[in-house]
VOZA-154760 format. One line per field, with one value per atom (N, C-alpha, C): z, x, y; residue in one letter; atom name; chain; residue number from 1. Coordinates in nm, 3 decimals, m for minus. Example, Ala and Ser with C-alpha at 12.3 -4.5 7.8 and 13.67 -1.06 7.14 Angstrom:
zz <- [0.780|0.780|0.780|0.708|0.714|0.787]
xx <- [1.319|1.230|1.320|1.285|1.367|1.290]
yy <- [m0.569|m0.450|m0.330|m0.225|m0.106|0.003]
residuo <- [A|A|A|S|S|S]
atomo <- [N|CA|C|N|CA|C]
cadena <- [A|A|A|A|A|A]
num <- [1|1|1|2|2|2]
***
This chain:
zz <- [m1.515|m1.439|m1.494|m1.418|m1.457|m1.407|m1.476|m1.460|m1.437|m1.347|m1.316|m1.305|m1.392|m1.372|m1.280|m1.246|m1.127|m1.122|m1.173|m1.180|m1.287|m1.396|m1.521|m1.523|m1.433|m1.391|m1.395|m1.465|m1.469|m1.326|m1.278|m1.164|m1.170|m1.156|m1.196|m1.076|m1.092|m0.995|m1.033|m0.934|m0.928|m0.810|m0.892|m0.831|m0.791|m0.666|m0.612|m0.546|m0.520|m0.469|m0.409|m0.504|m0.459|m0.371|m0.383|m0.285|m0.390|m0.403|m0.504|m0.438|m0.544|m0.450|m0.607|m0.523|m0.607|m0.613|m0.696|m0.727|m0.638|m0.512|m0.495|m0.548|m0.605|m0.730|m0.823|m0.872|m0.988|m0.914|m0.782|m0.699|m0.705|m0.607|m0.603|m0.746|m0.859|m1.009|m0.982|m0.946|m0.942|m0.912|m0.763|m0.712|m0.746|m0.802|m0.889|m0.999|m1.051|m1.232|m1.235|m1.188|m1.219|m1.121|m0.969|m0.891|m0.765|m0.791|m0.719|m0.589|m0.616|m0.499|m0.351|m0.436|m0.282|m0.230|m0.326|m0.220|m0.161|m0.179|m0.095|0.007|0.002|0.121|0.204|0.180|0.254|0.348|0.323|0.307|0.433|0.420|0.499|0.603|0.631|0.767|0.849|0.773|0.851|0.991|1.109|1.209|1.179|1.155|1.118|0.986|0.928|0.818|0.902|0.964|1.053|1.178|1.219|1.316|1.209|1.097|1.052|0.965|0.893|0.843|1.025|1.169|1.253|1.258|1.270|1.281|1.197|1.074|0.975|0.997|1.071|1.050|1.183|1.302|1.418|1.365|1.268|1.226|1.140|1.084|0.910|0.960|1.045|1.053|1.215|1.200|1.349|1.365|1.297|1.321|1.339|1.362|1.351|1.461|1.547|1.616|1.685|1.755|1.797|1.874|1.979|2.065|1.957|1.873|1.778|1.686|1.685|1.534|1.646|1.752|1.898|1.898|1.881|1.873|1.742|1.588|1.472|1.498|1.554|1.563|1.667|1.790|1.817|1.772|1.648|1.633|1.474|1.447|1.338|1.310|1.262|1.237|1.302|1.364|1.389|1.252|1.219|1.151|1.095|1.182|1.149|1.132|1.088|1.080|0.981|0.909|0.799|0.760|0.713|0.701|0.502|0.539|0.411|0.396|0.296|0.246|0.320|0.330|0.419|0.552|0.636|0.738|0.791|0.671|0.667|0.662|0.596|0.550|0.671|0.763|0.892|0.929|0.929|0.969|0.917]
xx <- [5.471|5.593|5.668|5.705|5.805|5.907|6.027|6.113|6.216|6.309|6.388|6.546|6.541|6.709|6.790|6.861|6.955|7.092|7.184|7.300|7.333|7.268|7.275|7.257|7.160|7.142|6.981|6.916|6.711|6.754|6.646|6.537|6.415|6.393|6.256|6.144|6.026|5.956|5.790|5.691|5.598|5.499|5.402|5.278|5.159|5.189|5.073|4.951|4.851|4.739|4.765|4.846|4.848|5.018|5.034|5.204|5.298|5.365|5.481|5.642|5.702|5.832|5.926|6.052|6.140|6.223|6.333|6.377|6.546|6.514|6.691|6.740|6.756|6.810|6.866|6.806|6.825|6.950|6.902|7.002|7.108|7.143|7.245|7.381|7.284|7.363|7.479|7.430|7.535|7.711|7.674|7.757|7.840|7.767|7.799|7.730|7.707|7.638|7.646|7.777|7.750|7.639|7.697|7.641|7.552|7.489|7.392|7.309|7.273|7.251|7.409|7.484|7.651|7.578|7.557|7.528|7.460|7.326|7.214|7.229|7.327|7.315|7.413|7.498|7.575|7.515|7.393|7.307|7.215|7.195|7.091|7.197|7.342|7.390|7.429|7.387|7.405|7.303|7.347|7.260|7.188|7.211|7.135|7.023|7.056|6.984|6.817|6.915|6.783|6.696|6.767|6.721|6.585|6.611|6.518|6.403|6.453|6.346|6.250|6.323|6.273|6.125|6.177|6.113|6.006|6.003|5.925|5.798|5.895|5.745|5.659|5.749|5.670|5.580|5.601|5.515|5.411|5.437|5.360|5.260|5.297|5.261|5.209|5.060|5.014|4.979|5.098|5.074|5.254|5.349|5.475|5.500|5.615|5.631|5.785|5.786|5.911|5.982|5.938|5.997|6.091|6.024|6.076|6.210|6.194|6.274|6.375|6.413|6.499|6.600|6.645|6.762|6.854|6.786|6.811|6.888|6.828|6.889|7.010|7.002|7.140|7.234|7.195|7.311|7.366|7.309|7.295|7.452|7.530|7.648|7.766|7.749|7.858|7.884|8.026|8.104|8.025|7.931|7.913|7.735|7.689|7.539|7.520|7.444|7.376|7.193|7.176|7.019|7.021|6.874|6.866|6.665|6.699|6.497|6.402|6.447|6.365|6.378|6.463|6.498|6.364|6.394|6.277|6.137|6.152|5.962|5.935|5.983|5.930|5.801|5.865|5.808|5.658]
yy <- [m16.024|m16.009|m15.888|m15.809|m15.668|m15.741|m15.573|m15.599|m15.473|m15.497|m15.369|m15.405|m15.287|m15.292|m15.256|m15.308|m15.253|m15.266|m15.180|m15.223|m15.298|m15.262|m15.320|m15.479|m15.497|m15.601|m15.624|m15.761|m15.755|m15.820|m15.731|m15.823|m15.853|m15.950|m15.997|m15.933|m15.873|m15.870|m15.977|m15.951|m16.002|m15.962|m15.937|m15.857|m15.980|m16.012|m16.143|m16.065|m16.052|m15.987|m15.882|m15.781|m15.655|m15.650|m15.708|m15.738|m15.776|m15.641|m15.720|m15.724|m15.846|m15.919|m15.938|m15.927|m15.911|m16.105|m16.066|m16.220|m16.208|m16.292|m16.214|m16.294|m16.409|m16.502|m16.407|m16.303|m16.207|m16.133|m16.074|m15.999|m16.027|m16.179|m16.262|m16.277|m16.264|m16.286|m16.189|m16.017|m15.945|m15.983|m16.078|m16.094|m16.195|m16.310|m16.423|m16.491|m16.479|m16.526|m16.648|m16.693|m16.879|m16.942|m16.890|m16.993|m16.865|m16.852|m16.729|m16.792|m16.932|m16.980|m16.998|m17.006|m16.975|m16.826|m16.728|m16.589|m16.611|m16.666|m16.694|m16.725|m16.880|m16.941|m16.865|m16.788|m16.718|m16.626|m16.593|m16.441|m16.497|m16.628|m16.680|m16.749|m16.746|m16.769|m16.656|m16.529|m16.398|m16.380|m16.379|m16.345|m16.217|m16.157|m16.041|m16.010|m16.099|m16.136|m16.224|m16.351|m16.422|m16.350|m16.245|m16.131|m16.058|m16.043|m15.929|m16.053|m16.115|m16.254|m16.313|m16.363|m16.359|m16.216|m16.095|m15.969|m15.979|m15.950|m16.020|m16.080|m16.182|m16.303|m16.258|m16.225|m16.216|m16.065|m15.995|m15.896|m15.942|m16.005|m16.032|m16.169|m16.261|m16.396|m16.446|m16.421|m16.511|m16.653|m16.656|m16.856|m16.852|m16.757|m16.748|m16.821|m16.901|m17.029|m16.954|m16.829|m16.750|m16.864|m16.960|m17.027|m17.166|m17.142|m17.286|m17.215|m17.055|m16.988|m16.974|m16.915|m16.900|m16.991|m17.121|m17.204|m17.195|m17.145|m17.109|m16.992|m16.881|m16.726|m16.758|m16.858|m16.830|m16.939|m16.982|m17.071|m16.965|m16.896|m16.830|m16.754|m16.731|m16.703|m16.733|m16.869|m16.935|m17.031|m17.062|m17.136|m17.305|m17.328|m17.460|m17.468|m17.332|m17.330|m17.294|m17.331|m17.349|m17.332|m17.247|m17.213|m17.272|m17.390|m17.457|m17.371|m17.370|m17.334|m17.444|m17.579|m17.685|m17.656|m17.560|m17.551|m17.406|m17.306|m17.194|m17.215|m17.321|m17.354|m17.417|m17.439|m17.522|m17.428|m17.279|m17.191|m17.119]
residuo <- [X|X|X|X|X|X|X|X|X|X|X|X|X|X|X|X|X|X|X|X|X|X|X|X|X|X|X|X|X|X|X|X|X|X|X|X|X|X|X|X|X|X|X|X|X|X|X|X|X|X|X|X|X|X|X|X|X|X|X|X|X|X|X|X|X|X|X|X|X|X|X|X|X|X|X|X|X|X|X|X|X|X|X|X|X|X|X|X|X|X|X|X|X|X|X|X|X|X|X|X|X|X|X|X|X|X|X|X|X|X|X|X|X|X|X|X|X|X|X|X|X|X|X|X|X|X|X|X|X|X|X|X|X|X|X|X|X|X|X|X|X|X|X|X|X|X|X|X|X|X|X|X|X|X|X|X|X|X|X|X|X|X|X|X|X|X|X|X|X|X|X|X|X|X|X|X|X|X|X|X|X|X|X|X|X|X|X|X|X|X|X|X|X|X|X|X|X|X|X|X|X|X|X|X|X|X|X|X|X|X|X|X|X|X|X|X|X|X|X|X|X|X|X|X|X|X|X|X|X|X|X|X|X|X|X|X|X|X|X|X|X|X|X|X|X|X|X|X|X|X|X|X|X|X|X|X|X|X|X|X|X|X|X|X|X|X|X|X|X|X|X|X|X]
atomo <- [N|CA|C|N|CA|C|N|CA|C|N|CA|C|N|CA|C|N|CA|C|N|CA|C|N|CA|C|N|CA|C|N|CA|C|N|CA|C|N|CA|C|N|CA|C|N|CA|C|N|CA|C|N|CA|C|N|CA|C|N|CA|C|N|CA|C|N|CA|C|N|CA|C|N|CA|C|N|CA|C|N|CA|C|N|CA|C|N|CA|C|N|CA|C|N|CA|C|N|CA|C|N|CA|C|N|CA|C|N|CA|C|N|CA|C|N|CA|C|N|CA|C|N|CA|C|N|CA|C|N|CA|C|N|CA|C|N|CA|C|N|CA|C|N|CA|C|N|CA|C|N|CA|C|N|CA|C|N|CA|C|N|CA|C|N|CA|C|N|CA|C|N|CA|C|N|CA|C|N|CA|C|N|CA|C|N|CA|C|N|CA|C|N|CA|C|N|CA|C|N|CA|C|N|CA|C|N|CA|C|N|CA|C|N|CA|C|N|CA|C|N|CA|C|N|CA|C|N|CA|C|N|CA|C|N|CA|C|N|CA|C|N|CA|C|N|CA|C|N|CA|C|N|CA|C|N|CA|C|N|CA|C|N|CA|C|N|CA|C|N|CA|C|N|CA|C|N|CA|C|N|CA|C|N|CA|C|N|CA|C|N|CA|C|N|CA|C|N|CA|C|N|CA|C|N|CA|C|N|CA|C|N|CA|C|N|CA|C]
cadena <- [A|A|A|A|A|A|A|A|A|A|A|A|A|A|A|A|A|A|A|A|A|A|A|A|A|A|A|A|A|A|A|A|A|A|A|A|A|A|A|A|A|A|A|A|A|A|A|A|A|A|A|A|A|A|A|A|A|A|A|A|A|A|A|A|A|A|A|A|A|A|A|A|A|A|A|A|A|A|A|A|A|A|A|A|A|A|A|A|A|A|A|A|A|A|A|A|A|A|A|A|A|A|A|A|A|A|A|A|A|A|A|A|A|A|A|A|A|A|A|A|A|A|A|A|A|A|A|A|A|A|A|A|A|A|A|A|A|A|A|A|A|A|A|A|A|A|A|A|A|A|A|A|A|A|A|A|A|A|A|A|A|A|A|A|A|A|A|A|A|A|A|A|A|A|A|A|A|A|A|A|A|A|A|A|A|A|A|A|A|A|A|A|A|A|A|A|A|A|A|A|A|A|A|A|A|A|A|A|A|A|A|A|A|A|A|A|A|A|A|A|A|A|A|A|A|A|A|A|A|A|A|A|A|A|A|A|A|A|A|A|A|A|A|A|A|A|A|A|A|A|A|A|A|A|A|A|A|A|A|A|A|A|A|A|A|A|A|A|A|A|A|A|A]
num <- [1|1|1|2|2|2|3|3|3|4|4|4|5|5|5|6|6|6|7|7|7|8|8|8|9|9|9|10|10|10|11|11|11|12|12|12|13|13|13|14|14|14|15|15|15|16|16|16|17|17|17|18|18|18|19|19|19|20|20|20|21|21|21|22|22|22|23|23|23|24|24|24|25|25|25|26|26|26|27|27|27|28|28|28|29|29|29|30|30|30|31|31|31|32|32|32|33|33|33|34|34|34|35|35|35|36|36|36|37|37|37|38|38|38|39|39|39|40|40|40|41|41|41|42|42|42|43|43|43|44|44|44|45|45|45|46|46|46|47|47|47|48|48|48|49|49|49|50|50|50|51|51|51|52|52|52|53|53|53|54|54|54|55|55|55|56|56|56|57|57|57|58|58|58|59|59|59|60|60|60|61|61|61|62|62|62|63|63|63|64|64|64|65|65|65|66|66|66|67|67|67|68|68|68|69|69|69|70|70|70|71|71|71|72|72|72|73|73|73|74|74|74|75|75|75|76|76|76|77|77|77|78|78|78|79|79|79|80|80|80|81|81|81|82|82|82|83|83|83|84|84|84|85|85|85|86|86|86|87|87|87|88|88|88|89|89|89|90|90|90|91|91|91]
***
């Protein structure tokens, strides 16, 4: 596992079969150190955030389920929506 600084800040990376991925856990710290999962989940009720994770998958993934991800994206940055990791892994 490497590691990069950013903003005087480690990010953890990781090199899986040639594809390497960063830690946004590590990212998130910047913004808050105690509780880094609040950025997250903040990050993941951004419509635009679920617009490009949507993009993503319909690029990266042919088993991707667009008609099923479609009620998520438009409920996606209204006040009372919430994107959980059990809600993502459907996908």
């Amino acid at each position: 596992m490497a590691k990069l600084i950013v903003k005087e800040q480690v990010v953890r990376t990781l090199n899986k079969d040639g594809i390497d991925y960063i830690c946004i856990t590590d990212i998130a710290r910047q913004k808050n150190p105690i509780e880094p999962k609040d950025v997250i989940k903040n990050w993941l009720r951004l419509k635009n955030t679920l617009e490009y994770l949507g993009l993503w998958e319909k690029l990266n993934n042919p088993n991707f389920k667009g008609v099923e991800f479609d009620p998520l994206l438009n409920e996606a940055g209204s006040n009372a929506f919430t994107m959980s990791l059990y809600k993502s892994l459907k996908f």
